[in-house]
C-alpha positions in Angstrom: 137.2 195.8 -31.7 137.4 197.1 -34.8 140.9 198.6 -36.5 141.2 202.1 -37.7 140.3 201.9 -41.7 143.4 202.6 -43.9 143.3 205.2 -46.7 140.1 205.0 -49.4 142.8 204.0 -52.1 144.5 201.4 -50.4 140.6 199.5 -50.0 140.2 200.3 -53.7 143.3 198.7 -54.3 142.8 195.6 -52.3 139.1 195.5 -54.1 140.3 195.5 -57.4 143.1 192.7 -56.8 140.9 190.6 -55.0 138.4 190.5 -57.3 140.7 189.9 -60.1 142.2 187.0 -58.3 138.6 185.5 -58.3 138.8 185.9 -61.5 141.5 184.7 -62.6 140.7 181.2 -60.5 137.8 180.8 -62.8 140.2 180.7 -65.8 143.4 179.0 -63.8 142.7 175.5 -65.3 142.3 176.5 -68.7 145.4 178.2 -68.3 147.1 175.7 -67.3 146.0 172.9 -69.5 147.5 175.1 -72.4 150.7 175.9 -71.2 151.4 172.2 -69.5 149.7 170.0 -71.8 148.5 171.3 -75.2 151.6 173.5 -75.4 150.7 175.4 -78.7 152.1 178.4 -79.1 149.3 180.0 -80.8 146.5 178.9 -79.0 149.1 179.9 -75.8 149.7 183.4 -77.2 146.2 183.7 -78.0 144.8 182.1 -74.0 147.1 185.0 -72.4 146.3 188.0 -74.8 142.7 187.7 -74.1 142.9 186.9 -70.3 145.9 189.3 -70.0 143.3 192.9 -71.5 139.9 191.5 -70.3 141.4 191.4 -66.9 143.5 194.6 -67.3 140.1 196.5 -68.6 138.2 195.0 -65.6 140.3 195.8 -63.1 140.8 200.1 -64.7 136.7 200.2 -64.9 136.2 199.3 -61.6 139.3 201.4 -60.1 137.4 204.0 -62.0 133.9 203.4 -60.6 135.3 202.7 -57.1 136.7 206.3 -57.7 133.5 208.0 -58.9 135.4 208.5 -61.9 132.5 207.4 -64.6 132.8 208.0 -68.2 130.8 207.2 -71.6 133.9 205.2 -72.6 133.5 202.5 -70.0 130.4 201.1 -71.6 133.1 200.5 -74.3 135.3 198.9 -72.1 132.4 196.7 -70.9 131.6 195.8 -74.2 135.2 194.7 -74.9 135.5 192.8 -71.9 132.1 190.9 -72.9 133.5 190.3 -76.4 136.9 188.8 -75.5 135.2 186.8 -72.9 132.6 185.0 -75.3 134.7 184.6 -78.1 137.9 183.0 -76.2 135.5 179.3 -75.6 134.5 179.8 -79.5 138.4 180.2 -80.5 139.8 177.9 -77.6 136.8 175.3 -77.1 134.9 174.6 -73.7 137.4 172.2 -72.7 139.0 172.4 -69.2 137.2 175.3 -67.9 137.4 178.1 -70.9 133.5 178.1 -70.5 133.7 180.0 -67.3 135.0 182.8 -69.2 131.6 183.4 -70.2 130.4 184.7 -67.2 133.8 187.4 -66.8 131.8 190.4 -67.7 128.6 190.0 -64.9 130.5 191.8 -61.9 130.7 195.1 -63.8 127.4 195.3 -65.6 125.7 196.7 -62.5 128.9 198.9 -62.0 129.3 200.6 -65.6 125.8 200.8 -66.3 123.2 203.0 -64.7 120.5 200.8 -62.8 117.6 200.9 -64.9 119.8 199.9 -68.0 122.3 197.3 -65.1 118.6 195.6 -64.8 117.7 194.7 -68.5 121.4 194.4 -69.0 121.9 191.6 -66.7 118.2 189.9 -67.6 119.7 189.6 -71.0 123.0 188.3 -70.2 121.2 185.7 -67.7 119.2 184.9 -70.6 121.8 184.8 -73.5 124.7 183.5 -71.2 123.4 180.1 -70.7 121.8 180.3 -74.6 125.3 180.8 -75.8 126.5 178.0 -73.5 124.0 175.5 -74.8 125.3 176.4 -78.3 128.9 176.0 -77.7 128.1 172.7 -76.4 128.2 173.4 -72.4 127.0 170.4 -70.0 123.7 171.0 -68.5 125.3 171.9 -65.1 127.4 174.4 -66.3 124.1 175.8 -68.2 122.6 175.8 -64.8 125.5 177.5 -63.2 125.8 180.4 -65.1 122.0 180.8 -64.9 122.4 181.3 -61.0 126.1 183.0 -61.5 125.5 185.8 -63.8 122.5 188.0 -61.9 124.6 186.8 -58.7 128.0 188.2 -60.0 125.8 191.6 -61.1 124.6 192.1 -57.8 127.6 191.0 -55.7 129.4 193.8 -57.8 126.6 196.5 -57.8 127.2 195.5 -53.7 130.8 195.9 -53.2 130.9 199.5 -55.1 127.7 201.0 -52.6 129.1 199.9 -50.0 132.8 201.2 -50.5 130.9 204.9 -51.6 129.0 204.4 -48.2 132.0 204.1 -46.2 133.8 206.9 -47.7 130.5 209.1 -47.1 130.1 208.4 -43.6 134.4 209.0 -43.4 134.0 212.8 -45.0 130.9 213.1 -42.9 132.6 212.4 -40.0 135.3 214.9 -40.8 133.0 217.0 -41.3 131.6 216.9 -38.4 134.8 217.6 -36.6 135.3 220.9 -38.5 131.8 222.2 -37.4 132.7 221.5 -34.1 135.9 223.6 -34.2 133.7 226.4 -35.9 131.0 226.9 -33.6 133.3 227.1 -31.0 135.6 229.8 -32.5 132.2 231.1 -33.2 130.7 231.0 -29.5 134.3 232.4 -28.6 134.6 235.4 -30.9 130.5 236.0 -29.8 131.6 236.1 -26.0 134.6 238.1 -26.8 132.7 240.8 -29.0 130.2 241.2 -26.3 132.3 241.7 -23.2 135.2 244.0 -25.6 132.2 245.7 -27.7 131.0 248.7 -24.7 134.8 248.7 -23.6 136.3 249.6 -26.8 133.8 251.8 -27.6 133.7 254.0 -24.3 137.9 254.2 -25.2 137.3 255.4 -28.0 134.7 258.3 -26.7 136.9 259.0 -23.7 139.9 259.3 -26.2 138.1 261.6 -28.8 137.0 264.0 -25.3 140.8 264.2 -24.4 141.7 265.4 -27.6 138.9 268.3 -27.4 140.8 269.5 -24.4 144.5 268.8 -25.2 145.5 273.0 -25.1 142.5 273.8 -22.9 142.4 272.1 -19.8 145.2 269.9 -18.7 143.3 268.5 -15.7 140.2 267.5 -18.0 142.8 265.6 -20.1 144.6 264.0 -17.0 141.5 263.0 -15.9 140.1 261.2 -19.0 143.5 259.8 -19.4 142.9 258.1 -16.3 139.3 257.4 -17.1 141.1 255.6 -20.7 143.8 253.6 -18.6 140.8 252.1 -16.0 138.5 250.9 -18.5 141.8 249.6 -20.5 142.5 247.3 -17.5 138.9 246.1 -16.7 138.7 245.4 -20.3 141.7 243.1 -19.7 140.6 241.9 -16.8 137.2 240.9 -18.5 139.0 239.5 -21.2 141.0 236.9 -19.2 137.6 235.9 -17.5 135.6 235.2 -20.8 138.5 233.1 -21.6 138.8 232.1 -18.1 135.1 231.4 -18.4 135.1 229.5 -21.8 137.6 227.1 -20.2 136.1 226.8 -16.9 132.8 225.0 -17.5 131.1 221.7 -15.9 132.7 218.5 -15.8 129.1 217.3 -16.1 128.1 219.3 -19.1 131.6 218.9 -21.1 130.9 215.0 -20.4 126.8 215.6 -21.9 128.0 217.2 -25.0 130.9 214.7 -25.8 129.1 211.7 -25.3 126.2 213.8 -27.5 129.0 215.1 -30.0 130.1 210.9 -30.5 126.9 209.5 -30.7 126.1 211.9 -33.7 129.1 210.9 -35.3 128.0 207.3 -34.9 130.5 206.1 -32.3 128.9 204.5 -29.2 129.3 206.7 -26.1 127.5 206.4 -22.8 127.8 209.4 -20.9 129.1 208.6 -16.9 127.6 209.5 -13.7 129.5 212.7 -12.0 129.0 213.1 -8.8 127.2 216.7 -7.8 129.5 216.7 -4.8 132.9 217.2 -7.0 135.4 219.8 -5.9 134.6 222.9 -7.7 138.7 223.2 -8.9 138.3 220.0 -10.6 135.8 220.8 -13.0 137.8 223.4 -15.5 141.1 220.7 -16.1 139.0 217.6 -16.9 136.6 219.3 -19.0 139.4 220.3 -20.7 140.7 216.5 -20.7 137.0 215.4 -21.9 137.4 218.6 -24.9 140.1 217.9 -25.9 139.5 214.1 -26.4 136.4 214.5 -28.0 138.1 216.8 -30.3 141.6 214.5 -30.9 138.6 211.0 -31.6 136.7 212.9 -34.4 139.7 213.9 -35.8 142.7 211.3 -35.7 140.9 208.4 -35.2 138.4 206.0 -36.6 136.8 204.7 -33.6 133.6 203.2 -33.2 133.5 203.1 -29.7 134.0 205.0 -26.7 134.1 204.3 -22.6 134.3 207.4 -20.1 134.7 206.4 -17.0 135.0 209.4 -13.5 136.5 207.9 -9.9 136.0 210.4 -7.5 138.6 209.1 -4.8 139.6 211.0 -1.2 142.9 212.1 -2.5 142.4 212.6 -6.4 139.6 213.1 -9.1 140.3 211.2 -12.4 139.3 211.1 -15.9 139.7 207.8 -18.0 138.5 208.0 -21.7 139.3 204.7 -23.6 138.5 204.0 -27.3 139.3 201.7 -30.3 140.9 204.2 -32.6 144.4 203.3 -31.3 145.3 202.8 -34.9 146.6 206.8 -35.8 149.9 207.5 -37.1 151.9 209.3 -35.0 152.1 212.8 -34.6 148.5 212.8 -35.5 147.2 214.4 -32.3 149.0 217.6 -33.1 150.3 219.9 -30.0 146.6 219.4 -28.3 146.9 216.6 -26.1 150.7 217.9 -25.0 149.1 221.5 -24.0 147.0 219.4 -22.4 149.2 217.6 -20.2 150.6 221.0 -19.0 147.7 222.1 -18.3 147.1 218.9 -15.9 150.2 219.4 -13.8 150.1 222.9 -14.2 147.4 222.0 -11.5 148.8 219.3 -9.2 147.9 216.6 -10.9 149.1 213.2 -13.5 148.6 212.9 -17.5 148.8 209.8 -19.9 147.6 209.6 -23.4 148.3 206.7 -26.0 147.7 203.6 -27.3 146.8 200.5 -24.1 148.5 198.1 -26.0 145.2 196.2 -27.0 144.4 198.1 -29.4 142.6 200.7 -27.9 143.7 204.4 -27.1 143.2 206.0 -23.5 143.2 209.3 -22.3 143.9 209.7 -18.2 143.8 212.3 -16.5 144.2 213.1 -12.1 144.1 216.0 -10.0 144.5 216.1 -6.2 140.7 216.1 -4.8 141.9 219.2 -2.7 143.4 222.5 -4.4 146.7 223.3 -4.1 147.9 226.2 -2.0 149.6 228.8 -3.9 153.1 229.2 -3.1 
């Protein structure tokens, strides 16, 4: 199971200090050669400065790219980093380790620089990297090393950026996703609604504008369209409350299709459950409710990537159980819809849990009594 995924700049954060860490470990023994051994002020001062900005610079270029914040400027900044990194072994010598600062600049030339130019880019710094090294006086296996570590460090950083942008695509997607789900079904309501209002309200309107005609003429006419007005007033309500009635009430079945649909396209792995053609017909309108309003609450405030539905059709009771691994929200995320929901469920007889199992999943269960209650 896989944890929700905290905020896009809390990854970017942890990417930028990890990768400075590494890093840093390449230059650690220098480092500390100079300040417990050699102990020369200016060769100190001069060790820190250098590491101190070319790792600053690194680490605000690629907070920048992670951010799809690009600029002309960070090819300057690249450039920087590249000269404080090759001149450090000429100032410091290639003694205890200050050759690895040579190969510093690779992770971001794939990052900073479009791909065609990232290409010839890090062909020539494979190429001059290990040239430079030879001149300094660099063992052979160093030489080597760098060979195989610069076009390595290039792609490993060209890597990590993608695949951050990918996630963060496939996040707003998701969210997306969610949003056109509420909208086509304030759409599919406000369609059912104008239809079943549209006649009603119109044949008002008519009924209203002949009553006026015969306000001072014929009282009975009046009376009579009056009660003509107040009839289609109250079928109009009554119609009203069974489109909503009707939007609300559909198949356990078909509400359990189109969320296990709904969460497949959204690339969370759903299976939808066998339902039993023989269910109670009272059953069907609360626990495709419970199945809507799940589907609705995991797009939303969770970051699951899977999904179980299970149905137990029992003698005494019908349940629901939706389980997933999005257990990670932070609380309050579900909003109001999961307590309506609960009232809804023992507004008919029957029991209600939501939260997280404790194992890091979240479930959803829902019961009603198998037989309808009797009304008081």
């Amino acid at each position: 199971m896989q944890p929700a995924l905290p905020r896009p700049t809390v990854i970017a954060a942890i990417i930028v200090g990890m990768t400075v860490m590494t890093l840093a470990g390449f230059l650690a023994p220098a480092l500390w050669y100079e300040i417990t051994e050699r102990r020369e002020a200016g060769r100190l001062l001069l060790a820190l400065t250098g590491t101190g900005a070319a790792y600053v610079l690194y680490a605000r270029l690629l907070w920048q790219n992670l951010m799809r914040r690009t600029a002309p400027a960070h090819r300057v900044g690249l450039a920087a980093i590249a000269l404080i990194s090759w001149a450090m072994p000429l100032l410091l010598g290639i003694d205890r380790g200050w050759g690895n600062a040579l190969l510093v600049p690779a992770g971001l030339i794939a990052i900073v620089l479009p791909v065609r130019e990232a290409i010839g880019a890090a062909v020539a710094a494979t190429v001059l990297t290990p040239v430079y090294g030879v001149l300094l006086g660099l063992p052979a296996l160093a030489v080597l090393y760098e060979v195989a570590a610069v076009p390595l460090g290039a792609f490993s950083g060209y890597v990590t950026v993608w695949l951050f942008h990918v996630v963060q695509e496939l996040r707003e997607a998701r969210a997306e996703l969610a949003r056109s789900a509420v909208g086509e079904e304030r759409l599919r309501f406000a369609r059912d609604l104008h239809d079943v209002l549209g006649h009603s309200l119109q044949a008002v309107a008519l009924r209203a504008e002949v009553a006026e005609r015969f306000v001072e003429r014929d009282d009975g006419r009046v009376r009579k369209e009056l009660t003509e007005i107040q009839t289609m007033a109250r079928d109009a309500v009554r119609d009203v409350r069974e489109v909503v009635r009707g939007y609300r009430a559909t198949s356990l079945r078909t509400e359990l299709d189109g969320m296990s649909a709904v969460l497949r396209a959204a690339g969370i792995r759903c299976e939808r459950p066998d339902v039993s053609p023989a269910l109670p017909p009272h059953v069907h309108e609360p626990l495709g409710w419970v199945a809507r309003e799940a589907t609705t609450n995991l797009l939303r405030h969770s970051s699951a990537t899977w999904c179980e539905i299970t149905v137990r059709a029992g003698r005494d009771r019908v349940e629901v159980e939706i389980v997933n691994d999005g257990a990670g929200r932070r609380a309050g995320d579900a909003g109001s819809g999961l307590a309506g929901l609960a009232e809804r469920i023992t507004a008919a007889g029957g029991e209600f849990a939501a939260g997280p199992a404790g194992d890091g999943t979240f479930r959803v269960a829902a019961a009603v009594p198998a037989a309808p209650e009797e009304a008081p």
